[in-house]
Structures are given as C-alpha cells and as structure tokens.
C-alpha positions in Angstrom: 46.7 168.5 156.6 49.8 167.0 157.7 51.6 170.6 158.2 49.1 171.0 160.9 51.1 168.1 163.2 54.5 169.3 163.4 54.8 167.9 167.1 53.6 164.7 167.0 55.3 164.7 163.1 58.9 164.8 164.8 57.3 162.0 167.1 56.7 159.5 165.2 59.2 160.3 162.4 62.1 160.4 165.0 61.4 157.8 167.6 59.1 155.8 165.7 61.5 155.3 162.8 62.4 152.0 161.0 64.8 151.4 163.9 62.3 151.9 166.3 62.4 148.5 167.7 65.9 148.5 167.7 66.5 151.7 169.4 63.7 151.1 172.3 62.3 148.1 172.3 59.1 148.8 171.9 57.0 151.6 170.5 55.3 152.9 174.0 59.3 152.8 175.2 59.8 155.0 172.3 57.0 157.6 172.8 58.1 157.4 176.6 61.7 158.5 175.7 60.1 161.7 173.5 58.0 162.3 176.2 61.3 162.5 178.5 63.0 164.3 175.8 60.2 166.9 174.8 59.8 170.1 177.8 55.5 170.7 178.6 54.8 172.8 175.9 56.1 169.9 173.5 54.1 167.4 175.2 50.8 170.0 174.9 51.1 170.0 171.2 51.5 166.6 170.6 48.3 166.3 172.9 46.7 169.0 171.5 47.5 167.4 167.9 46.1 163.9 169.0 43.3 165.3 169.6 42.7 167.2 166.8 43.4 163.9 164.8 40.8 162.0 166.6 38.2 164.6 166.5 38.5 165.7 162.5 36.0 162.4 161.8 38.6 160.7 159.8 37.9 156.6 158.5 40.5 154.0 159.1 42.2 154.7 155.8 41.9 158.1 155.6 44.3 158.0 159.5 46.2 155.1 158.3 47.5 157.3 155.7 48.3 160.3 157.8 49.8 158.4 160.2 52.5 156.0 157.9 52.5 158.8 154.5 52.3 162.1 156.0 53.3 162.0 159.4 56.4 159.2 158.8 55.7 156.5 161.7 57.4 153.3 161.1 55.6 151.3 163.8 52.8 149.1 162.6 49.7 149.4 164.6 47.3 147.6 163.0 49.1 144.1 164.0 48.4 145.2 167.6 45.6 147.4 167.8 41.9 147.6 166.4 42.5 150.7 164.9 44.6 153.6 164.5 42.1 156.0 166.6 42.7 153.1 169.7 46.6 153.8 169.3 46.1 157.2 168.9 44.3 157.4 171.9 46.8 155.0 173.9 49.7 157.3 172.7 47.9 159.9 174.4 47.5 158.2 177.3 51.3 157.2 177.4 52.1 161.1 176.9 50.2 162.4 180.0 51.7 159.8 182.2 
C-alpha cells in the first residue's frame, strides 16, 4: 500500500525527518516549507493521497504504521493529536492554505 503515496512519502520522509524540529521548528512549518517547495500538481497528489488514506477505513494502528514504517515520518503525532486521521486531516488543511 505504501507505493501508492509517493507524494506525501517524499513529504514526510524529507521534511518530516528526524531533524524535523531542528530544521523548521515545528512540523506544520515543515509541511508549509513542502508546500512552498512542491509546484500545484505536487500539492494535488499529496491531497489526493490524504484523502485516499482517510477514506480506505483504516484503524489507529493499522495508519500509525503507514504513517511512521512505510511512509517514514519522524514527527510524533500521537503526543499532540487524538489520532492520526485528526493530523491527517490538519496536514491537509495546512496544504490547501
């Protein structure tokens, strides 16, 4: 399943990395510097990959997994979030700003 998000893959592999913090601050400053880096049809994928994410039916560990194992984010949601389709949806959000 992971091949299917290559956009949002680069994403959070690359700018959410273990440095994450230490390149941006913070992780929304980090998704707004892809999202400053990454030309419209970029930022469609990744959408259009969020999406598909949070509409597949997936249970907290199932998404958990994806998100850390398969699609490389370093950033730890669940200290700040309920869960990771809240984030998911707040990345979103942060990508169509």
């Amino acid at each position: 399943m992971n091949n299917e998000f290559p956009v949002i893959k680069n994403m959070f592999s690359a700018y959410l990395n273990q440095d994450f913090d230490l390149e941006f601050g913070s992780a929304d400053e980090a998704i707004f510097i892809f999202s400053s880096h990454a030309d419209d049809i970029s930022k469609k994928r990744a959408l259009d990959e969020l999406d598909v994410l949070l509409t597949v039916g997936l249970d907290e560990e199932q998404l958990r997994s994806i998100i850390f194992d398969g699609l490389g984010c370093c950033y730890f949601y669940p200290a700040e979030w309920s869960d990771g389709a809240a984030w998911l949806r707040h990345v979103s959000s942060l990508l169509k700003k």
